[in-house]
C-alpha positions as CSV (number, residue, x, y, z in Angstrom):
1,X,38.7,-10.3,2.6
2,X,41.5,-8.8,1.0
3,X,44.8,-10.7,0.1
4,X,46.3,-7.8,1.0
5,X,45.1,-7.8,4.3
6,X,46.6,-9.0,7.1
7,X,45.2,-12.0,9.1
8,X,44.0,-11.4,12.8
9,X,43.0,-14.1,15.4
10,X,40.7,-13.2,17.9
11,X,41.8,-15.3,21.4
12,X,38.8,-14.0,23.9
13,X,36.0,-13.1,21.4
14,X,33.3,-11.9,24.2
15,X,31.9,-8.7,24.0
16,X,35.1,-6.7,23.4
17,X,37.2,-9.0,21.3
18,X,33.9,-9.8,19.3
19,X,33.4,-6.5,18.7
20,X,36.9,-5.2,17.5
21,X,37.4,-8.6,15.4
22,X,33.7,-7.0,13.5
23,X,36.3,-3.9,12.9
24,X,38.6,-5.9,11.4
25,X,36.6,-7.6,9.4
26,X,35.0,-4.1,8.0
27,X,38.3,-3.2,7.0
28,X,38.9,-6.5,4.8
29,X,41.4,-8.6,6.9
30,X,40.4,-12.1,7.7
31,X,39.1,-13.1,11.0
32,X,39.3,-15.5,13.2
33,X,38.3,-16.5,16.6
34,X,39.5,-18.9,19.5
35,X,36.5,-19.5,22.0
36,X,36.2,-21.5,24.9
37,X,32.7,-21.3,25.4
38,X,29.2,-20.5,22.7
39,X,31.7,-22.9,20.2
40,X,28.5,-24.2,18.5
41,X,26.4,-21.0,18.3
42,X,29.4,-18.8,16.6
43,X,29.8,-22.0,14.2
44,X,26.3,-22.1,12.9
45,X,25.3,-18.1,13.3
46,X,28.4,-16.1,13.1
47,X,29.0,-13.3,16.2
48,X,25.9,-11.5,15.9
49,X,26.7,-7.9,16.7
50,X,24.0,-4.8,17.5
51,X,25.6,-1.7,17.0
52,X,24.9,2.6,16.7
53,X,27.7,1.8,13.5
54,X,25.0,-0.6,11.9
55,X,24.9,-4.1,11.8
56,X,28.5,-5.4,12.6
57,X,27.5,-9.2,12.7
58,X,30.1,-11.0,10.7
59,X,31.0,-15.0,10.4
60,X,34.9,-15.5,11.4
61,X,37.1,-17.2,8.7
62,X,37.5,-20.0,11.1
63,X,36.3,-20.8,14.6
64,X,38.6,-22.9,16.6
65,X,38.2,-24.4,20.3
66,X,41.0,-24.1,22.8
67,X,43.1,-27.3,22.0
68,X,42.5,-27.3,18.0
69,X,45.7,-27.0,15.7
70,X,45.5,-23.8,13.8
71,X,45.2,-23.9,10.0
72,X,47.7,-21.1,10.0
73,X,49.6,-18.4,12.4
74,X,48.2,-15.1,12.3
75,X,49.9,-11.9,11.4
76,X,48.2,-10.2,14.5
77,X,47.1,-12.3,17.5
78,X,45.0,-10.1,19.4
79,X,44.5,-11.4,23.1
80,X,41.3,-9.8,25.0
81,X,41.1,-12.4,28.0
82,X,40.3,-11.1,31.5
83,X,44.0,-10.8,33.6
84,X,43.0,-13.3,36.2
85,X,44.9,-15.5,38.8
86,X,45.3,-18.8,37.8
87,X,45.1,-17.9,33.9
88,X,48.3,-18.5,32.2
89,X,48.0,-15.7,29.0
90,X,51.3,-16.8,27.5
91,X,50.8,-20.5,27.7
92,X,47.0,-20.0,26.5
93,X,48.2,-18.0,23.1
94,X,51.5,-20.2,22.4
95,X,50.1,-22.9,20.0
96,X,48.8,-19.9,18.1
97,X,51.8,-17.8,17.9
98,X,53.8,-17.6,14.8
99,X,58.0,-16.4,14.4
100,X,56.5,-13.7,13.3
101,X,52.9,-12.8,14.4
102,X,52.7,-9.5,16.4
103,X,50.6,-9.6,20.0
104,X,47.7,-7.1,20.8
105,X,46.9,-6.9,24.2
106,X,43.3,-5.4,24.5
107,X,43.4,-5.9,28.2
108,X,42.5,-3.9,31.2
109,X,45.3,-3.3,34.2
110,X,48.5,-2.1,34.7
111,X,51.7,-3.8,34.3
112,X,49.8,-6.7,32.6
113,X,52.4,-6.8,29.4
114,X,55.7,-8.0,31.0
115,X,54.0,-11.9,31.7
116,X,53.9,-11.9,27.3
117,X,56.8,-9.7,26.5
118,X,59.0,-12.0,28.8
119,X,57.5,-15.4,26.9
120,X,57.5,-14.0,23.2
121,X,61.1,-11.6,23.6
122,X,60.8,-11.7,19.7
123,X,57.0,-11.2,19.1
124,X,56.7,-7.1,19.2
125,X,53.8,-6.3,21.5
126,X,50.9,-3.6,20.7
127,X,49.2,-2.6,24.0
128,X,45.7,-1.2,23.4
129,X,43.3,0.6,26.3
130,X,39.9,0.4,25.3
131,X,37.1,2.7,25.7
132,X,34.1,1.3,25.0
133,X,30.9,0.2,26.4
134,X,30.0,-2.7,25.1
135,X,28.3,-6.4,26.2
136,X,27.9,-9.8,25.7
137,X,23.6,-10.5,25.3
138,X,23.5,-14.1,24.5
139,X,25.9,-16.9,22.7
140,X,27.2,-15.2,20.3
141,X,25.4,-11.9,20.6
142,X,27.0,-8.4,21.4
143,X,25.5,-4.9,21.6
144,X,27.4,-2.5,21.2
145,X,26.1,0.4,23.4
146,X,29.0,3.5,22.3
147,X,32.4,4.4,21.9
148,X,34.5,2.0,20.5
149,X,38.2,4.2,20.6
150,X,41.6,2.4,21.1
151,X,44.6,4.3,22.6
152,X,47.4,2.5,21.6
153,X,51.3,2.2,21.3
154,X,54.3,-0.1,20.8
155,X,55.1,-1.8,24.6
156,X,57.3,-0.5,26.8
157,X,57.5,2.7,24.8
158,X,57.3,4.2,20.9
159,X,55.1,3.7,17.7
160,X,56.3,1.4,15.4
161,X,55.0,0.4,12.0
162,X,53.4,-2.4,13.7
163,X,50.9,-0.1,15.5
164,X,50.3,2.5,12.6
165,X,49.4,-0.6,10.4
166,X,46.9,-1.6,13.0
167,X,45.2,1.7,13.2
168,X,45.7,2.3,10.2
169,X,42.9,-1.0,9.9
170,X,40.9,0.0,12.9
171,X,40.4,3.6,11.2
172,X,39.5,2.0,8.1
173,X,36.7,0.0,10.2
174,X,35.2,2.9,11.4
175,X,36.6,4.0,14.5
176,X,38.8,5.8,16.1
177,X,42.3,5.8,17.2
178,X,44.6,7.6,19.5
179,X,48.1,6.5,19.0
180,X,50.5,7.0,22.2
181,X,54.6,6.8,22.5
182,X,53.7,6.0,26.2
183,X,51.5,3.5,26.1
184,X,52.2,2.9,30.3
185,X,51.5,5.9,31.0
186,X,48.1,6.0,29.3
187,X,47.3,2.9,31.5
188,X,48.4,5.1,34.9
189,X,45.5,7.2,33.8
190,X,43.2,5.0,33.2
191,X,43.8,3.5,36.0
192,X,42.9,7.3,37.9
193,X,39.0,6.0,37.4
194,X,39.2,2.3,37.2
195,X,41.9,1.8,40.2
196,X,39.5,3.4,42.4
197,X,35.8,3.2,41.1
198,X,35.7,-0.8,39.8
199,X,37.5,-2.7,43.5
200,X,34.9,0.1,45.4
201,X,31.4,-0.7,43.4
202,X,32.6,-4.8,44.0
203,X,33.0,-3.4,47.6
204,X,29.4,-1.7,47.8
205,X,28.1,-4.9,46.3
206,X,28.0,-3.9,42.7
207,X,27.0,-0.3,43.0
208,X,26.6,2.2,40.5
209,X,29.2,5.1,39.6
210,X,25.7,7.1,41.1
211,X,25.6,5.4,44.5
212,X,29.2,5.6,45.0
213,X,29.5,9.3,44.1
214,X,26.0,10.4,45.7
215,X,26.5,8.5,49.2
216,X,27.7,10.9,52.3
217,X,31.4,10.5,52.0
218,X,31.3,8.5,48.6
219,X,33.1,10.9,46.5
220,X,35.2,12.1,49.3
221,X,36.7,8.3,49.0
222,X,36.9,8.6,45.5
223,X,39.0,11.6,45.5
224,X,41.4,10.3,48.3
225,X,42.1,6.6,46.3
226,X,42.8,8.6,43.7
227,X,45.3,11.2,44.6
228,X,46.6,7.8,46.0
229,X,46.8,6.5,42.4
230,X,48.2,9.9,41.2
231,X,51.4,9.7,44.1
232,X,51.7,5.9,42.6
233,X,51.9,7.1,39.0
234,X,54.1,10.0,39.8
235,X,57.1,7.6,41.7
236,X,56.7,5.1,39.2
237,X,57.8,7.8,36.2
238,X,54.3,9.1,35.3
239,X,53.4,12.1,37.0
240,X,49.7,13.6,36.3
241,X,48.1,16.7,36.8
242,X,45.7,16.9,39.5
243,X,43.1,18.5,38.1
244,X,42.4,14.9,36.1
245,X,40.6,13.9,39.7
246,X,37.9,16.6,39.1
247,X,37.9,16.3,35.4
248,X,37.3,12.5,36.2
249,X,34.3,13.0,38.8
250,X,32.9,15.7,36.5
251,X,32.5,13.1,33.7
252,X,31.5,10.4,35.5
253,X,28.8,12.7,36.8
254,X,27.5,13.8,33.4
255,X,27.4,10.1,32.4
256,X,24.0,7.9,33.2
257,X,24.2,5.8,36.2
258,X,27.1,3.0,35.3
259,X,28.1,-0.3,36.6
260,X,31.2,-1.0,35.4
261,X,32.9,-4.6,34.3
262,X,34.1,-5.6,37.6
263,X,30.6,-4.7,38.9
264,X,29.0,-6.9,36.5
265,X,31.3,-9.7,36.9
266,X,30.7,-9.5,41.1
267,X,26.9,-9.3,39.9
268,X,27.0,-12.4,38.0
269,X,29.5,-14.6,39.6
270,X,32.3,-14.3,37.5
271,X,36.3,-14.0,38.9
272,X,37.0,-10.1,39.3
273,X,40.8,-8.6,37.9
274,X,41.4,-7.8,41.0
275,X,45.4,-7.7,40.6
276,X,45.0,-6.3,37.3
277,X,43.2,-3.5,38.4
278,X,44.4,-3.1,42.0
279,X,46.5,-5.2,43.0
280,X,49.2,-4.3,40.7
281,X,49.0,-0.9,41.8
282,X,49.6,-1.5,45.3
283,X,52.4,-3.7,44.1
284,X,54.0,-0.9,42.9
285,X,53.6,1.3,45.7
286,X,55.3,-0.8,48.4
287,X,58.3,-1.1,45.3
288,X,58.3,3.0,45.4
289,X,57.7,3.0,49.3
290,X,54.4,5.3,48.3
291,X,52.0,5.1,51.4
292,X,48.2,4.0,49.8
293,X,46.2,3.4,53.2
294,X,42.6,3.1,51.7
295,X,43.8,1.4,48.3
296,X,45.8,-1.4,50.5
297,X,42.5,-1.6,52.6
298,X,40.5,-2.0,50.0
299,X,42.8,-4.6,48.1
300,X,43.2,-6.9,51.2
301,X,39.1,-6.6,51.8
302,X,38.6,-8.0,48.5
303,X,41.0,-10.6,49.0
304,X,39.0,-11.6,52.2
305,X,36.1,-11.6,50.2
306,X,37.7,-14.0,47.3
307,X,39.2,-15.7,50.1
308,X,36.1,-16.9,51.4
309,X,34.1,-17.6,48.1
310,X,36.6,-20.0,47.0
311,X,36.2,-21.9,50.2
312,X,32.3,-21.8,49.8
313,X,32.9,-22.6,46.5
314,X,34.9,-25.6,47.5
């Protein structure tokens, strides 16, 4: 740890916080984690971390439950929660916020920023899009599988010094960094795969990106939510090329056979970002009057199906 480093806290430290708080830790700054769960197994082992980059297992500075009183405010507060219903993100990161400590969202979704940026008006906002695949293997544990890159940029719009000095750190980790003046816009296109592929494998019952693409009429359906997405993005300020819907399919093709994170969390019982991903989209639609048939479909199907596993749930 370096004294001139500055201090990060970790609230979320699964897989992908875990991970990126190892980064941080390579590149000298103290670390620290808030966790709600695997308390006692970070405490006495550390986050144990399995990666291509080497052994990125590291013990945080400190290791605090939701509810403890922090020791100090961080310099970065870097928030890697799941966007759920029901999860407050501002309320869950106030006791840890400082006048001055600067918010990284490493969060999936669109439009997920405004809920923080209208609690903390003062707190800048860094808003990161990670690629990476990367999971949780036990308390504590983490493999990380490949990739690791951040796109990121000041929220609504820009690069300020607070997101050069954070890649800046990231770099100095070991990985790598894409910095973006329009960091909303980076999330329309991520959204081109995820807005489609993620709500439709939770759909198939957690299917793969191969038995979504290879099923008669599977990537038909692909290609028609997304030129839905694309009409989205273009109304709301963002227009994309169109070729990005066969550059997207080619790549997914070349990959091996992929369940993504909302397939995993249908496959394990875990809540789905369902608005995050999807829902938010539509959203913005019906504000733009942009006709999405199959995405609104889709949406209100997976709302049936939430629907009626909180009542068996009940």
């Amino acid at each position: 740890m370096s004294a001139d480093k500055p201090s990060i806290l970790i609230v979320g430290a699964g897989a992908i916080g875990s991970f990126y708080g190892a980064i941080l830790k390579r590149a000298g700054c103290a670390v620290s984690v808030v966790l709600r769960s695997e308390y006692e197994a970070v405490v006495e082992n550390g986050i144990l971390i399995e990666s291509d980059l080497g052994d990125l297992s590291y013990r945080p500075d400190h290791v605090y439950r939701d509810g403890d009183t922090p020791e100090s405010t961080p310099d970065y507060l870097i928030l890697c929660v799941k966007v759920l219903p029901g999860v407050d993100r501002a309320e869950l990161i106030r006791p840890w916020m400082g006048d001055n400590t600067r918010i990284v969202l490493i969060e999936n979704g669109l439009d997920i920023e405004r809920a923080i940026a209208d609690a903390f008006p003062a707190n800048p906002i860094v808003s990161c899009l990670a690629f990476i695949a990367v999971s949780r293997v036990g308390p504590g544990q983490v493999h990380h599988k490949a990739y690791g890159r951040l796109v990121m940029g000041r929220y609504p719009e820009g690069i300020d010094d607070n997101a050069r000095d954070l890649a800046d750190l990231f770099i100095e980790g070991g990985i790598k960094i894409d910095l973006t003046e329009q960091v909303v816009g980076e999330r329309w296109r991520k959204c081109l795969w995820n807005t489609p592929f993620n709500p439709l494998s939770v759909l198939a019952g957690g299917a793969d990106t191969a038995t979504i693409l290879d099923t008669e009429g599977g990537e038909d359906l692909i290609r028609t939510m997304t030129e839905e997405v694309l009409a989205v993005a273009e109304a709301d300020g963002y227009p994309m090329s169109a070729d990005l819907i066969d550059k997207n399919i080619a790549g997914t093709r070349k990959m091996p056979p992929y369940k993504n994170s909302m397939a995993l969390d249908h496959i394990n019982g875990r809540p789905i970002e369902l608005d995050a991903v999807l829902g938010n989209v539509v959203a913005i639609a019906d504000q733009h009057g942009v006709a999405v048939p199959h995405l609104k479909t889709m949406l209100v199907a997976l709302r049936m199906r939430e629907k009626l596993k909180a009542a068996e749930g009940q």
